[in-house]
C-alpha positions in Angstrom: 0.0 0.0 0.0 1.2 3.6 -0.8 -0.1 6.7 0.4 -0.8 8.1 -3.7 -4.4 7.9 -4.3 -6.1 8.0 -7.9 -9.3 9.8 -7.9 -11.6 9.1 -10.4 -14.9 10.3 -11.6 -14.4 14.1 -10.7 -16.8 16.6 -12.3 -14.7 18.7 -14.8 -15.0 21.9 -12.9 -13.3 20.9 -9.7 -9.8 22.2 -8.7 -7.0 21.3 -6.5 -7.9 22.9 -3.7 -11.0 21.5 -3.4 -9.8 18.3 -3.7 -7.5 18.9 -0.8 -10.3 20.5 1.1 -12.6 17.1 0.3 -9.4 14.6 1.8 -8.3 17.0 4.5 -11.2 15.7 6.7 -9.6 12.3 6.8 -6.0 13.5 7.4 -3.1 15.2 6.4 -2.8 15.9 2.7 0.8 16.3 0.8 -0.7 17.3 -2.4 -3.8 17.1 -4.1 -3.8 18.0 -8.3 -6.5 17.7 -10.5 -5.4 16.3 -13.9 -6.1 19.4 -16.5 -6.5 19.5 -21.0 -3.3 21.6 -21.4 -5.0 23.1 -24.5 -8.5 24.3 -22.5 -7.5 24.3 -18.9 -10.5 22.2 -18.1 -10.1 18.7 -15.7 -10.2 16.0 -17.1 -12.0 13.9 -14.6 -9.4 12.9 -12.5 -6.8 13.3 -9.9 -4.4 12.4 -7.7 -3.8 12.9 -4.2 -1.1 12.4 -1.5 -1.7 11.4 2.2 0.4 11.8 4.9 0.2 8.2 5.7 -0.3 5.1 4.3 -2.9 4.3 7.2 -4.5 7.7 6.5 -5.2 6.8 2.7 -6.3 3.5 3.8 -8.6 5.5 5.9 -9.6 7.7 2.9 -10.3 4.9 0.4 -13.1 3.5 3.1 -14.5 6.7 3.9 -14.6 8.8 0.7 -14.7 6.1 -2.0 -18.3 7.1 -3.4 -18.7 9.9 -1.5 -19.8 13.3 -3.5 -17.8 16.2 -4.5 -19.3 18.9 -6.5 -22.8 16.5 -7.1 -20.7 13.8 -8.5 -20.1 10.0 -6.6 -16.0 10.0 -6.8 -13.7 7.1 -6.9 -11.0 6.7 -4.8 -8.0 4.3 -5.7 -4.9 3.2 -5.0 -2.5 5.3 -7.5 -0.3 3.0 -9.8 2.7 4.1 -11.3 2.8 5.5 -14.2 3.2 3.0 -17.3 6.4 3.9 -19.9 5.3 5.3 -23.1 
């Protein structure tokens, strides 16, 4: 287990800091970024975010996996690494 979370399922007009705000109630947050189009500047649905613990993103995969941020159910995930291209 890592403490990297993928969120999933985000509606396109959330932001980083309310993502951070969202995860803050479980613990400690590192980061929190919301994946954007680098041509519009509009999310793209999903996100990453960074506990301070492993045990506190345990904690936040139980508690907020399918709970709703800006009207929308969100999925929370452990984060896998990024494939090579």
């Amino acid at each position: 287990m890592t403490n990297k979370l993928f969120i999933g399922s985000l509606d396109y007009s959330t932001t980083d800091s309310q993502l951070e705000e969202h995860f803050s109630k479980i613990g400690k947050v590192l980061s929190a970024k919301v994946i954007v189009d680098r041509n519009t500047g509009q999310g793209k649905g999903f996100g990453f975010v960074e506990m301070g613990t492993e045990e506190e993103a345990k904690t936040a995969m139980d508690k907020l996996n399918g709970s709703e941020l800006n009207g929308r159910p969100i999925a929370v995930k452990e984060a896998k690494p990024q494939e090579k291209r």
